[in-house]
mmCIF file of the N, C-alpha and C atoms, coordinates in Angstrom:
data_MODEL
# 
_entry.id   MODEL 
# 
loop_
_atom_site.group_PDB 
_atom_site.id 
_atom_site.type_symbol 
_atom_site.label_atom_id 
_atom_site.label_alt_id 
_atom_site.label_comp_id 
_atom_site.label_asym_id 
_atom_site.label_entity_id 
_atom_site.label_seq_id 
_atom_site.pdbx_PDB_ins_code 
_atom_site.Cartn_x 
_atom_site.Cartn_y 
_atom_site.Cartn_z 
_atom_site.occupancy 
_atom_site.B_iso_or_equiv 
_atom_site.pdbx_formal_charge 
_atom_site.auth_seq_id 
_atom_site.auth_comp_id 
_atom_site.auth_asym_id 
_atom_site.auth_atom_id 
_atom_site.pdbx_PDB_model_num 
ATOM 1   N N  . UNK A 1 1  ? 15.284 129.079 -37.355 1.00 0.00 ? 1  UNK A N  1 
ATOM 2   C CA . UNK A 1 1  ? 14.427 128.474 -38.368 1.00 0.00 ? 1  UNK A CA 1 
ATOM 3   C C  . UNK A 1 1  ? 14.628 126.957 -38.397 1.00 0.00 ? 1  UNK A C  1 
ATOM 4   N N  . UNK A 1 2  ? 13.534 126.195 -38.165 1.00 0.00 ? 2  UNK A N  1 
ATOM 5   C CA . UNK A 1 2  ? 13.965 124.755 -38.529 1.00 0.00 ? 2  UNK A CA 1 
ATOM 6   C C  . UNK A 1 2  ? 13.716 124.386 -40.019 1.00 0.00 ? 2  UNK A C  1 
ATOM 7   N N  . UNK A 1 3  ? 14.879 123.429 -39.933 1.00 0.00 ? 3  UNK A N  1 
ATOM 8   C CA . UNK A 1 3  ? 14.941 122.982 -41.405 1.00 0.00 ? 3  UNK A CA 1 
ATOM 9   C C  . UNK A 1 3  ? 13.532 121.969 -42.060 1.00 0.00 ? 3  UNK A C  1 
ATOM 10  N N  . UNK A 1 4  ? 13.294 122.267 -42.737 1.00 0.00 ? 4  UNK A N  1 
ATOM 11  C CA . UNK A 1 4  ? 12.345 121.482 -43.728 1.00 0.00 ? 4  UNK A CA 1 
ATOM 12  C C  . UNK A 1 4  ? 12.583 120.421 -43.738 1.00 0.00 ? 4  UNK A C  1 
ATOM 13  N N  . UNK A 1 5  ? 11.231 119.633 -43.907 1.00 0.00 ? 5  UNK A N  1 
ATOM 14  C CA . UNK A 1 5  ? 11.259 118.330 -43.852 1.00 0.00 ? 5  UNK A CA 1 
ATOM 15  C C  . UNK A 1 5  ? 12.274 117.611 -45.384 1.00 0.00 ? 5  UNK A C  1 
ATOM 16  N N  . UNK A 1 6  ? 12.150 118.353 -46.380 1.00 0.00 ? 6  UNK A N  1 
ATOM 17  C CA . UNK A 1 6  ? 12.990 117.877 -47.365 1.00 0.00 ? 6  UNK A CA 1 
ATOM 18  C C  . UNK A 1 6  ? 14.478 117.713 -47.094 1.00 0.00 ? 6  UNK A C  1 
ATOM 19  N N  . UNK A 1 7  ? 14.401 118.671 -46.233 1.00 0.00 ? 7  UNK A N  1 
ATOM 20  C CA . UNK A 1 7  ? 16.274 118.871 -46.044 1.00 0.00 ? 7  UNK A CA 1 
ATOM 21  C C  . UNK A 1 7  ? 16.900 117.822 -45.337 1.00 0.00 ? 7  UNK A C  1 
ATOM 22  N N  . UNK A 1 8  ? 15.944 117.144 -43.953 1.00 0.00 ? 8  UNK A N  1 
ATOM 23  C CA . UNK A 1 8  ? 16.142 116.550 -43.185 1.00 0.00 ? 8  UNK A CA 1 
ATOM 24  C C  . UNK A 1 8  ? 15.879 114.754 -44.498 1.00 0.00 ? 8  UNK A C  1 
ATOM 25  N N  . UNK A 1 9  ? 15.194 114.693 -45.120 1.00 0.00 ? 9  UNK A N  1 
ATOM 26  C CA . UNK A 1 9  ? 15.476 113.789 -45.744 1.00 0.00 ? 9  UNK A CA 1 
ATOM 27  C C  . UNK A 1 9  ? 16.563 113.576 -46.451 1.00 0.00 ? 9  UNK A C  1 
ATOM 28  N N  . UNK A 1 10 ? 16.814 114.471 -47.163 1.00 0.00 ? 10 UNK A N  1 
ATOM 29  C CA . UNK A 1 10 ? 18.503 114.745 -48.044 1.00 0.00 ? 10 UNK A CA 1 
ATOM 30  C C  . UNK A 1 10 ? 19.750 114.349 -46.971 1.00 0.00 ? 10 UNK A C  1 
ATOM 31  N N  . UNK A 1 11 ? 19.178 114.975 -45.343 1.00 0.00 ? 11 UNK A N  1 
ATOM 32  C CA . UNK A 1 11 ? 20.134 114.544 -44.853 1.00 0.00 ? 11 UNK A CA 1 
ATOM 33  C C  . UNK A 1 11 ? 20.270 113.129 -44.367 1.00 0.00 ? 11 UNK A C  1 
ATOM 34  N N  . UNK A 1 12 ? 19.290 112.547 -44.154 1.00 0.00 ? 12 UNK A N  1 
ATOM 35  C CA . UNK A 1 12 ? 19.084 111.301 -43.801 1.00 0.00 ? 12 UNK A CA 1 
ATOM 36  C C  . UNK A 1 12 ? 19.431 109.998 -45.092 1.00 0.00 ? 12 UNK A C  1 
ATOM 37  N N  . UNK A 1 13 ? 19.250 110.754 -45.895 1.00 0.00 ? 13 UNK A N  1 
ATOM 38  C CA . UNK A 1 13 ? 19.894 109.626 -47.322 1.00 0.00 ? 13 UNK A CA 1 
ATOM 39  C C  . UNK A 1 13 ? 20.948 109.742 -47.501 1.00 0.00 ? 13 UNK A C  1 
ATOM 40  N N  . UNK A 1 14 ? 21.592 110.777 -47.230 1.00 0.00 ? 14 UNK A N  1 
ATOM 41  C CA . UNK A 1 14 ? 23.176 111.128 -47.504 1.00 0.00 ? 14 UNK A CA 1 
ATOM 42  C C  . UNK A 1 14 ? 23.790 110.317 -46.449 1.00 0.00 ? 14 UNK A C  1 
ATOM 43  N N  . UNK A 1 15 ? 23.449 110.219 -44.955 1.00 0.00 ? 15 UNK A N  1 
ATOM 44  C CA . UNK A 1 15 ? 24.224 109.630 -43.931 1.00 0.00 ? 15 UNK A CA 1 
ATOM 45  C C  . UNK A 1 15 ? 23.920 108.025 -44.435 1.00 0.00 ? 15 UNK A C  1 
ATOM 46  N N  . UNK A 1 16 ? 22.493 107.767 -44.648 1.00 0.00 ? 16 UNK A N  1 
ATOM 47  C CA . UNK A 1 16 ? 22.536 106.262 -45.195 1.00 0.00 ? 16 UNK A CA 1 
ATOM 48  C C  . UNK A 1 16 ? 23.541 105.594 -46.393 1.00 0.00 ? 16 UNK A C  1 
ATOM 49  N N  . UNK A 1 17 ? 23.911 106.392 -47.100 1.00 0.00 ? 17 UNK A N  1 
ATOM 50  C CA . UNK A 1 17 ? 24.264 106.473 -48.368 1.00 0.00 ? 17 UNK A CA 1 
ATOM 51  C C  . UNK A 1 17 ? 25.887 106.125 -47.872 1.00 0.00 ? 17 UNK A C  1 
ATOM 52  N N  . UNK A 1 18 ? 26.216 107.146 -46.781 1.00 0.00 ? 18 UNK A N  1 
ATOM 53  C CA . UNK A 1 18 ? 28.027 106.843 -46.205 1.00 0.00 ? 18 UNK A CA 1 
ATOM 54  C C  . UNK A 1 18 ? 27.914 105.582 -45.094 1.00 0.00 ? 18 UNK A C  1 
ATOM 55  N N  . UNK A 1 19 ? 26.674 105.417 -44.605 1.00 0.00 ? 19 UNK A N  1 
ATOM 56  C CA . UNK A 1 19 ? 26.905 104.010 -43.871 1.00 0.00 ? 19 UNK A CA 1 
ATOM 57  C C  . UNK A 1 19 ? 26.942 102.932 -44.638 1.00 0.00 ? 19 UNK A C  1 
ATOM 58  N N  . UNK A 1 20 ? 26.112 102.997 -45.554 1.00 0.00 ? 20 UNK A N  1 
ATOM 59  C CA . UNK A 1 20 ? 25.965 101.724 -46.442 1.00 0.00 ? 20 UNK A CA 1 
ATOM 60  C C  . UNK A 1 20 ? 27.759 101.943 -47.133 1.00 0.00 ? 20 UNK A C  1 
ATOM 61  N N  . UNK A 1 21 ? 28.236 102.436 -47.618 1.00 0.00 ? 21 UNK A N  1 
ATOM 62  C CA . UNK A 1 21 ? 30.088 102.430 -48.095 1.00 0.00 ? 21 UNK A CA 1 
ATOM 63  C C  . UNK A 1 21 ? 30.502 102.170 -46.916 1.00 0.00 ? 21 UNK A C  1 
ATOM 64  N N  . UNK A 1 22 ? 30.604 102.858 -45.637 1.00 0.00 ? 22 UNK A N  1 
ATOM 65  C CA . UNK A 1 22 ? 31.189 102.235 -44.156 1.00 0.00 ? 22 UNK A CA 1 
ATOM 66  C C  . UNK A 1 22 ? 31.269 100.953 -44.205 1.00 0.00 ? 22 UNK A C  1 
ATOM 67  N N  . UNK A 1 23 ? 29.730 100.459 -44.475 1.00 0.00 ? 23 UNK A N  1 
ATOM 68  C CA . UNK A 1 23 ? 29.372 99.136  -44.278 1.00 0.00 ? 23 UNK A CA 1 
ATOM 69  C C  . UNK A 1 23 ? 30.441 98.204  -45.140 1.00 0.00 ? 23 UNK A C  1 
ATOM 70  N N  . UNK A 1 24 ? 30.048 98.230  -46.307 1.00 0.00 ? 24 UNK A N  1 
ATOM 71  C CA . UNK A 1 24 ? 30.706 97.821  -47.532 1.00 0.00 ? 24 UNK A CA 1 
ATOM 72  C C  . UNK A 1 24 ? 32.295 97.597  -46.965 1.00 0.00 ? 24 UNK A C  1 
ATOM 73  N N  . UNK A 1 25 ? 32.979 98.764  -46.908 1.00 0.00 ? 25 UNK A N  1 
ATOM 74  C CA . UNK A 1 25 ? 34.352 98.688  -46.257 1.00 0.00 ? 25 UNK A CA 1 
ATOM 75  C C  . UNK A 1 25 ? 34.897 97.516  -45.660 1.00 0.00 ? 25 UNK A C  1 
ATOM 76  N N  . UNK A 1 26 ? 34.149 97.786  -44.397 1.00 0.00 ? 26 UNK A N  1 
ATOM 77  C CA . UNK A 1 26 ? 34.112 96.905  -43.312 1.00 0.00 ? 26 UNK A CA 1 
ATOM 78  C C  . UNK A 1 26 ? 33.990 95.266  -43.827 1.00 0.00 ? 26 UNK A C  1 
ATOM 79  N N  . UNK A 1 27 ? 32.945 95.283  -44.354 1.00 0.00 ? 27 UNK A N  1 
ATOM 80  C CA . UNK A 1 27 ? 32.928 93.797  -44.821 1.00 0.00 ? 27 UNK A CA 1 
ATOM 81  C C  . UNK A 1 27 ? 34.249 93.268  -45.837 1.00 0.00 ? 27 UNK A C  1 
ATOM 82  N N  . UNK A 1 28 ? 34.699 93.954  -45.866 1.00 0.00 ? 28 UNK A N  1 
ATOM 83  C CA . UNK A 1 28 ? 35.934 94.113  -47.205 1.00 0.00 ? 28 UNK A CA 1 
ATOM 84  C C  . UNK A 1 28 ? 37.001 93.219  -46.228 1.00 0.00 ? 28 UNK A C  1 
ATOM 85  N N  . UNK A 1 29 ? 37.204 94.332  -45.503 1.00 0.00 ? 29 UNK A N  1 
ATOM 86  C CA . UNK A 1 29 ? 37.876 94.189  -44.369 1.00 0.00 ? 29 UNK A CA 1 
ATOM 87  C C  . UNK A 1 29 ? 37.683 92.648  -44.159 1.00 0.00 ? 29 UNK A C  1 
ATOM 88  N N  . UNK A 1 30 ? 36.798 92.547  -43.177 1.00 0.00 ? 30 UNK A N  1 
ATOM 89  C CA . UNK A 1 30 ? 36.747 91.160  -42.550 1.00 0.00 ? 30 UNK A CA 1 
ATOM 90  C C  . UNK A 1 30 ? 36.614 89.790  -44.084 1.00 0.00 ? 30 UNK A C  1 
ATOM 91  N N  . UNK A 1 31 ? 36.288 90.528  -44.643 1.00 0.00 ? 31 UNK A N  1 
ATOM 92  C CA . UNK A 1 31 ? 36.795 88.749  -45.744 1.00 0.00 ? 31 UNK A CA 1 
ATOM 93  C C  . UNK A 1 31 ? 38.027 88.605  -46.152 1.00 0.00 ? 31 UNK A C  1 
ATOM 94  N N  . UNK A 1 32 ? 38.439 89.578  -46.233 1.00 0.00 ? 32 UNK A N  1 
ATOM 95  C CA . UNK A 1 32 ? 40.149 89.638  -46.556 1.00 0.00 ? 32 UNK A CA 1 
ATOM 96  C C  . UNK A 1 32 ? 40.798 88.727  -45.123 1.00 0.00 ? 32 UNK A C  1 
ATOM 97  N N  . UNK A 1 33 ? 40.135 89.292  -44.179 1.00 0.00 ? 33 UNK A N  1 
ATOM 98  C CA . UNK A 1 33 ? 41.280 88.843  -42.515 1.00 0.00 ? 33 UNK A CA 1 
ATOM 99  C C  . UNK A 1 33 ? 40.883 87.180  -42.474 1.00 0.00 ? 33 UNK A C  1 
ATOM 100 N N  . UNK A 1 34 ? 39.396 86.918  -42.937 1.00 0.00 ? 34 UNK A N  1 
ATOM 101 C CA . UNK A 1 34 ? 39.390 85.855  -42.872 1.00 0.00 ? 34 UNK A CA 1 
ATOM 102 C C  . UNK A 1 34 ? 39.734 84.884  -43.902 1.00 0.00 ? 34 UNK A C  1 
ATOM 103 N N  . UNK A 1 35 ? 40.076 85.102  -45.231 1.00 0.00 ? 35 UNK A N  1 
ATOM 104 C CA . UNK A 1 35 ? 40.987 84.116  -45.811 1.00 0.00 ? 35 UNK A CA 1 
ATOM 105 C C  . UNK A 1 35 ? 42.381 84.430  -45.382 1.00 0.00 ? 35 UNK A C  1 
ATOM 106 N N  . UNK A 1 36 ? 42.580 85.495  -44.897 1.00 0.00 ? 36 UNK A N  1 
ATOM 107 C CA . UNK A 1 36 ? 43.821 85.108  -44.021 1.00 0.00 ? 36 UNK A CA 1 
ATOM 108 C C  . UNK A 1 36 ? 44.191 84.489  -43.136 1.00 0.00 ? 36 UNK A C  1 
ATOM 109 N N  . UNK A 1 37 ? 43.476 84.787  -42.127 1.00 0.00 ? 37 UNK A N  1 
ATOM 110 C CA . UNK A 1 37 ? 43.329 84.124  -40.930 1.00 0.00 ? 37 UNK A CA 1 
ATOM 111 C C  . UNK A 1 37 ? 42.285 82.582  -40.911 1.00 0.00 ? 37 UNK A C  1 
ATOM 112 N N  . UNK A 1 38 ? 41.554 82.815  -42.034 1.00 0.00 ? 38 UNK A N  1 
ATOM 113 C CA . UNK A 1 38 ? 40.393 81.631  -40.982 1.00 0.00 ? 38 UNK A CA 1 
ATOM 114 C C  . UNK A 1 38 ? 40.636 80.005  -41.174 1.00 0.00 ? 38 UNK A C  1 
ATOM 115 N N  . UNK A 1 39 ? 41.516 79.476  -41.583 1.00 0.00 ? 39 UNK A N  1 
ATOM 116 C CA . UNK A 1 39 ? 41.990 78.030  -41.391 1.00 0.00 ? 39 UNK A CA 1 
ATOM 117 C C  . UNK A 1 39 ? 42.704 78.317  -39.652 1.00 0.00 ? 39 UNK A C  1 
ATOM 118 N N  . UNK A 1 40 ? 43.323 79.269  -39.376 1.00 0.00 ? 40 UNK A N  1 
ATOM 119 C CA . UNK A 1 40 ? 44.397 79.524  -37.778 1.00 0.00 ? 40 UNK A CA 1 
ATOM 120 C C  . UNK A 1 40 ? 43.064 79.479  -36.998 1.00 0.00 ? 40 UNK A C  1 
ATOM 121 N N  . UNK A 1 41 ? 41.835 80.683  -37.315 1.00 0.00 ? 41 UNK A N  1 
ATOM 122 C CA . UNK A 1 41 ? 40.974 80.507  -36.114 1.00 0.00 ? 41 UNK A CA 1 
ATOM 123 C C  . UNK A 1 41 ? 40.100 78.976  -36.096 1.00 0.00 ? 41 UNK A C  1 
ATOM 124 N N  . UNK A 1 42 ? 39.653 78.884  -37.373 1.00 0.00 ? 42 UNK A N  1 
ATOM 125 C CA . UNK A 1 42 ? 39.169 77.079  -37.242 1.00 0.00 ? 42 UNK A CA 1 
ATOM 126 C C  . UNK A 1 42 ? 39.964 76.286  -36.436 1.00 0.00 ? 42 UNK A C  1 
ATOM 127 N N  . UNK A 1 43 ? 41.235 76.254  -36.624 1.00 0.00 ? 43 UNK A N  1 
ATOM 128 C CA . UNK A 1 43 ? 42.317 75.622  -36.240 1.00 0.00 ? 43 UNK A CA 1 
ATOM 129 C C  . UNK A 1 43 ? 41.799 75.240  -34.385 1.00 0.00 ? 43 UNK A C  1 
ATOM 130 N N  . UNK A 1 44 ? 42.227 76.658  -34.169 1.00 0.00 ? 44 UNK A N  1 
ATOM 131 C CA . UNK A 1 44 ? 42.492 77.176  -32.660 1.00 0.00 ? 44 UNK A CA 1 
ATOM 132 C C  . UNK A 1 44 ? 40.853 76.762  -31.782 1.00 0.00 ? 44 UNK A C  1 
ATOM 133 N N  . UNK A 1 45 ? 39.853 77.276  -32.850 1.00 0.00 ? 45 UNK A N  1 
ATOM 134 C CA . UNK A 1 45 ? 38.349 76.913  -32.073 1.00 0.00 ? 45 UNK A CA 1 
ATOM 135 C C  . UNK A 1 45 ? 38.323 75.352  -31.747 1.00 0.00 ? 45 UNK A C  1 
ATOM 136 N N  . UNK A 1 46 ? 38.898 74.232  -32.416 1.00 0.00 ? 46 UNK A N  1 
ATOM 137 C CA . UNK A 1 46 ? 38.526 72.882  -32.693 1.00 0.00 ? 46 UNK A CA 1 
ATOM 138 C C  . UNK A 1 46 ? 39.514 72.433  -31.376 1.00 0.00 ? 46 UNK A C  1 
ATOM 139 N N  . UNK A 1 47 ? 40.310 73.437  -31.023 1.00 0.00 ? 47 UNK A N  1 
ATOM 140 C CA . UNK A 1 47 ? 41.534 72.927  -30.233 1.00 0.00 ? 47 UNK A CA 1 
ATOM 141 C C  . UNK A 1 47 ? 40.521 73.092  -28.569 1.00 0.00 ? 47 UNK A C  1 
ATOM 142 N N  . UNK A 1 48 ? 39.846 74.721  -28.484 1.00 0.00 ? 48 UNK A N  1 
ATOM 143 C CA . UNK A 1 48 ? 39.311 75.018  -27.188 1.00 0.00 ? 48 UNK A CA 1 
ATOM 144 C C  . UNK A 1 48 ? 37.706 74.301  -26.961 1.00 0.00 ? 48 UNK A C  1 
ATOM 145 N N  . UNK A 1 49 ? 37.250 73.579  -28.473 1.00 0.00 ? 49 UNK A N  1 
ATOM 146 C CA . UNK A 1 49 ? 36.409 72.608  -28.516 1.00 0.00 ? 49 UNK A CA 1 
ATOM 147 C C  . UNK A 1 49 ? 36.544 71.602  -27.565 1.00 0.00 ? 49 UNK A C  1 
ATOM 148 N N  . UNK A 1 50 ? 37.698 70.757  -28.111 1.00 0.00 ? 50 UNK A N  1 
ATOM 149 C CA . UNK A 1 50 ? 38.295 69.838  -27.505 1.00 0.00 ? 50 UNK A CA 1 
ATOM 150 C C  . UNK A 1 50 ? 38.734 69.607  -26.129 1.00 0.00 ? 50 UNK A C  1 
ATOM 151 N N  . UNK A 1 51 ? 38.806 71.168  -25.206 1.00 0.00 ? 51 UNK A N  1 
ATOM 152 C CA . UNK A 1 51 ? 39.278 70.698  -23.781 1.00 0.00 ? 51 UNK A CA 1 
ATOM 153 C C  . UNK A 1 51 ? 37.908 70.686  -23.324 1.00 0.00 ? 51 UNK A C  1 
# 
């Protein structure tokens, strides 16, 4: 039996629904690394600028 078109929407909002939090995560992630890190990588880019 194939599933109904409703079902396949439910499923398609539900996976959007965990990418968009994936997403979210992720960005979490990288702003955190970069006030950690991002004066070292500025640092380091201005240096491989320079040769």
């Amino acid at each position: 039996m194939k599933p109904d078109l409703n079902s396949i929407v439910q499923t398609l909002l539900q996976e959007n629904a965990n990418l968009t939090l994936q997403n979210a995560q992720y960005k979490s992630v990288l702003e955190q690394y970069e006030k950690r890190f991002g004066a070292q990588i500025a640092e380091e880019q201005a240096k491989e600028e320079g040769k």
